[in-house]
FIKOLNU-139038 format. One record per residue (C-alpha): residue in one letter; residue number from 1; x, y, z. Coordinates in steps of 0.1 Angstrom, whole numbers. Layout:
 r   k     x     y     z
 a NUM     X     Y     Z
...
# end
This chain:
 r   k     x     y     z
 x   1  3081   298   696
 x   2  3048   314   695
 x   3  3045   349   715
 x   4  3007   357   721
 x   5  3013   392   734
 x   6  3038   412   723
 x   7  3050   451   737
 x   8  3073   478   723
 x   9  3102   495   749
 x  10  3117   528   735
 x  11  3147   533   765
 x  12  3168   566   765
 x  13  3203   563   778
 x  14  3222   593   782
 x  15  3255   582   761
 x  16  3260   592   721
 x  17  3297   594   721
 x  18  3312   560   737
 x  19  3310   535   714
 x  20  3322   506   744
 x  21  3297   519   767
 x  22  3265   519   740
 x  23  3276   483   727
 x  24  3276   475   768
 x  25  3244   491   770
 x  26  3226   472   737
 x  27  3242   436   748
 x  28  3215   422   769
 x  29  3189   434   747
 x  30  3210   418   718
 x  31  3214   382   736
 x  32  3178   386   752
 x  33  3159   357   739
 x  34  3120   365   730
 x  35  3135   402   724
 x  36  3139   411   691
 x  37  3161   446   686
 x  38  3147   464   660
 x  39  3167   500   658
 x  40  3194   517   683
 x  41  3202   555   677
 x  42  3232   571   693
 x  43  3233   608   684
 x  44  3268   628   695
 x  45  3252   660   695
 x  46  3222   651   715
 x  47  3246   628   736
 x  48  3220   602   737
 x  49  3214   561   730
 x  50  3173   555   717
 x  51  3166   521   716
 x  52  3139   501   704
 x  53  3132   464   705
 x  54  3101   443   709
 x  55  3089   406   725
 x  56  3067   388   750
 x  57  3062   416   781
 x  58  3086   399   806
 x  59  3114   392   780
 x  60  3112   428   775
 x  61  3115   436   812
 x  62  3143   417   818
 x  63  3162   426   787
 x  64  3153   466   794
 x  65  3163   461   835
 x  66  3197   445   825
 x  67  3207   473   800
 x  68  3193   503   824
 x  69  3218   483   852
 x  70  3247   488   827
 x  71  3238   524   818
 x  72  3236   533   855
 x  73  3273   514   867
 x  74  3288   535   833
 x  75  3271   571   829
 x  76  3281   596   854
 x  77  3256   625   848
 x  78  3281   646   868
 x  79  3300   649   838
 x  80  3274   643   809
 x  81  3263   673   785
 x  82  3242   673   754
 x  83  3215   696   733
 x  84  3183   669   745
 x  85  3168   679   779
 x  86  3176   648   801
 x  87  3176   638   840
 x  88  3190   603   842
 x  89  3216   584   828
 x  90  3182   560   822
 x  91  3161   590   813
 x  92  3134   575   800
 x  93  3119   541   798
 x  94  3083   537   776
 x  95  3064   506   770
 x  96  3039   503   742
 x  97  3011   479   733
 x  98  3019   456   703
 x  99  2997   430   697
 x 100  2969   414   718
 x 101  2979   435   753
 x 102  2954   461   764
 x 103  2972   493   776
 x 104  2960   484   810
 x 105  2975   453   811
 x 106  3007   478   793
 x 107  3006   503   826
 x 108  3009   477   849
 x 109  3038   464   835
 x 110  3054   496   832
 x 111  3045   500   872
 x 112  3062   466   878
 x 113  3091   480   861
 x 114  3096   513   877
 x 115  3092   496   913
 x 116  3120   469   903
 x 117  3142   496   893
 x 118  3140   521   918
 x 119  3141   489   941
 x 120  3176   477   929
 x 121  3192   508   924
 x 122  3178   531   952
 x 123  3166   554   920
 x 124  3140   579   922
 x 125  3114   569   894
 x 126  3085   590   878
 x 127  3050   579   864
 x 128  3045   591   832
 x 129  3021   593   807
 x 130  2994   566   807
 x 131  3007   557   842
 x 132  3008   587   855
 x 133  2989   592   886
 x 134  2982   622   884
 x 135  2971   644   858
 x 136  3005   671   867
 x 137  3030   641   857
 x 138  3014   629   826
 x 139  3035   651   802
 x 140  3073   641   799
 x 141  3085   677   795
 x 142  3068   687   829
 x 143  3088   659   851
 x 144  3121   668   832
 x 145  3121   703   836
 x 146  3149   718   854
 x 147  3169   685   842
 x 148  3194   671   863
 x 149  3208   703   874
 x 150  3175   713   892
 x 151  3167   673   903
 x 152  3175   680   938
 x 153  3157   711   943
 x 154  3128   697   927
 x 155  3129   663   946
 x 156  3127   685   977
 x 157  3092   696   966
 x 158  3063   677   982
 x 159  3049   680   949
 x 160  3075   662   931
 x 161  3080   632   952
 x 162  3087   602   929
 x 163  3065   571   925
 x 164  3091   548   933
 x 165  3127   553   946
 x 166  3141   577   974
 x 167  3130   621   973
 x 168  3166   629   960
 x 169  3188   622   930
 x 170  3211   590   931
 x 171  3245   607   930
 x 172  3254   597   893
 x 173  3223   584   877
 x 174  3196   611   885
 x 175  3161   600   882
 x 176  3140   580   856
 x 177  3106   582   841
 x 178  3085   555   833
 x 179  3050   551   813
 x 180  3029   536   790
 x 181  3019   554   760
 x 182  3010   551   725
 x 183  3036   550   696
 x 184  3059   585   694
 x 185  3073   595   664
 x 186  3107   613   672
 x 187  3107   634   639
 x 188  3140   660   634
 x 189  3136   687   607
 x 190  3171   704   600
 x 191  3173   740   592
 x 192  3204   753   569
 x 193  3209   786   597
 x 194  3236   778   628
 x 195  3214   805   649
 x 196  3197   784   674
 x 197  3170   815   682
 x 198  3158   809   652
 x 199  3152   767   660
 x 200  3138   776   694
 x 201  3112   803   678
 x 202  3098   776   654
 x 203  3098   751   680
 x 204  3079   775   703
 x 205  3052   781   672
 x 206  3045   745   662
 x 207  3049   728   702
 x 208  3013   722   718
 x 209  3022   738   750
 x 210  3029   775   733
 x 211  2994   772   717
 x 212  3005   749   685
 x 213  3001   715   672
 x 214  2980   695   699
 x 215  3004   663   698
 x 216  3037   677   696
 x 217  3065   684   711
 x 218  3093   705   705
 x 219  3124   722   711
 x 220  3155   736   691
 x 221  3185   721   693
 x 222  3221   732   679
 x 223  3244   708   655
 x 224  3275   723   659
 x 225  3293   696   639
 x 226  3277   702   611
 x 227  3270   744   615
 x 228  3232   738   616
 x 229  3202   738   638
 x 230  3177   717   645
 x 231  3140   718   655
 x 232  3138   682   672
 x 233  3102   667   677
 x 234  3083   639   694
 x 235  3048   636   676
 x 236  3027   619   708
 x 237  2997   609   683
 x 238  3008   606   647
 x 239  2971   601   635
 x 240  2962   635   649
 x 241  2993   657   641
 x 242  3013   643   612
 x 243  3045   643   598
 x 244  3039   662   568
 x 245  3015   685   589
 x 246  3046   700   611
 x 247  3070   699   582
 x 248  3051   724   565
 x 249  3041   746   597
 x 250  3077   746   598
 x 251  3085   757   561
 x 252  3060   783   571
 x 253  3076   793   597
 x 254  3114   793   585
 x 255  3102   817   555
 x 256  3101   844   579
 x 257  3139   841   587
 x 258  3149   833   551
 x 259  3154   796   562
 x 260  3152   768   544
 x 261  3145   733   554
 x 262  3174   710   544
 x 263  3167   680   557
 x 264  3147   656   583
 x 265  3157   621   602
 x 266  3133   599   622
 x 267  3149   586   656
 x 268  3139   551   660
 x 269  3109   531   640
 x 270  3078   547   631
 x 271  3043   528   624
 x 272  3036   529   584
 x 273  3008   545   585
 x 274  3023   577   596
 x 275  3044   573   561
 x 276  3016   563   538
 x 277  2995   598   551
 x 278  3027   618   546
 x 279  3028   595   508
 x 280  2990   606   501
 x 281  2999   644   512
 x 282  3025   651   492
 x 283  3019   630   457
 x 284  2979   641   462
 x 285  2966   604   458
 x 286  2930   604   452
 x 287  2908   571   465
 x 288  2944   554   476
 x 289  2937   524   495
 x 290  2965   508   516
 x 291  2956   476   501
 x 292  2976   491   469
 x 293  3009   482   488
 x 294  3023   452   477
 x 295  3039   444   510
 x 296  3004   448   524
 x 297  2991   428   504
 x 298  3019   400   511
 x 299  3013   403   549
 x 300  2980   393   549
 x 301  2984   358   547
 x 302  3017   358   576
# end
């Protein structure tokens, strides 16, 4: 079967822990055909499930609707906790262009989506991003702030009615947001300290909106298995702030506490490009051209 356009869904579930209700969650996606699965993340500390799959644009729908159902009937945010900011038990669904999709044709999709959902649910739902109809919704940080907690109160605002959905919180699955955006890279630098104040400073140096790095995001967030912290990043344009641009903003940073950077994890897939600029960085390649990849190379002729 030939797919001629092909789109990219990153859904957030709030569930790291339970390992029967993730595998619930993943199953349709799984069995979806024209979907093809590419990564799922479940994270204990964060208490969250990222997934990322790919296929034709209603495939994708379809597969991402039937999991978000499943999340809903089995998360009660009543009870859920975590270190990453949330609102929903679906807390966040993006869609991406692939390959021959406009993001026009990408934001209307991700409108049909967030109508259907809030439709069979009775769930408030949020524009975000590329969708966002306004230019107060377009950061994902903004519509999440006060979390679930504060949903209520802010639902009551006439300034924070949802796009789609009732003005107040479903009683166990919050609220959702839904966009269209370009690829994020969700990029984790570990620190070897267990003081959080000392994530949540660096994160307030290198995050765009305390006057830092214009395409990222960031917070601090506290591994207590492990007796570490964490400063946990979504990089919203990888061309224009890079990877190996906030890892060293960060060593920068970390020097003034006499912390050292011990480690890093992607959440998710990445595009390669945001590797091979990190590669060229860091080994100082002069005149490297990507056509000096072998698998490049191999690829052109697929």
């Amino acid at each position: 079967m030939i797919i001629s356009k092909i789109i990219e869904s990153v859904p957030n579930f709030s569930e790291g822990q339970n390992e029967r209700i993730i595998k619930k969650i993943i199953s349709p996606i799984k069995n979806k055909r024209g979907v093809k699965l590419l990564d799922s993340s479940a994270d204990k500390d964060h208490n969250r499930l990222v997934v990322t799959l790919i296929g034709e644009p209603d495939s994708v729908q379809e597969a991402v609707l039937n999991a978000s159902l499943i999340a809903i009937e089995n998360i009660d945010m009543n009870k859920h906790t975590g270190e990453h900011p949330r609102m929903g038990a679906v807390d966040v669904v993006p869609f991406t262009p692939v390959r021959n999709i406009s993001m026009d044709e990408v934001i209307k999709i991700s409108e049909n989506f967030a109508k259907n959902l809030a439709t069979d649910i009775n769930l408030p739902v949020f524009l975000y991003e590329e969708s966002a109809k306004r230019e107060s919704r377009k950061n994902l940080a903004d519509i999440r702030r006060g979390e679930y907690e504060g949903l209520a109160d802010k639902l009551a605002n006439k300034d924070w009615q949802p796009d789609f959905g009732p003005a107040k919180p479903h009683e166990t699955a919050g609220a959702t947001a839904v966009g269209a955006r370009m690829p994020l890279v969700a990029f984790n630098i570990n620190l070897d300290t267990d003081d959080k104040s000392v994530a949540d400073d660096i994160a307030r140096k290198i995050r765009n909106s305390s006057g830092g790095l214009r395409y990222c995001k960031a917070i601090g967030i506290d591994l207590a298995e492990r007796g570490i912290v964490q400063v946990s990043m979504n990089l919203t344009n990888y061309k224009k702030t890079s990877l190996y641009q906030v890892k060293e903003m960060i060593k920068m940073e970390a020097k003034k506490y006499g912390v050292n950077i011990i480690g890093s994890e992607l959440i998710g897939l990445l595009p390669s490009q945001a590797l091979i600029e990190s590669a060229e960085y860091y080994l100082q390649l002069e005149d490297f051209n990507e056509e000096q990849i072998i698998e490049n190379r191999l690829l052109e002729d697929l």
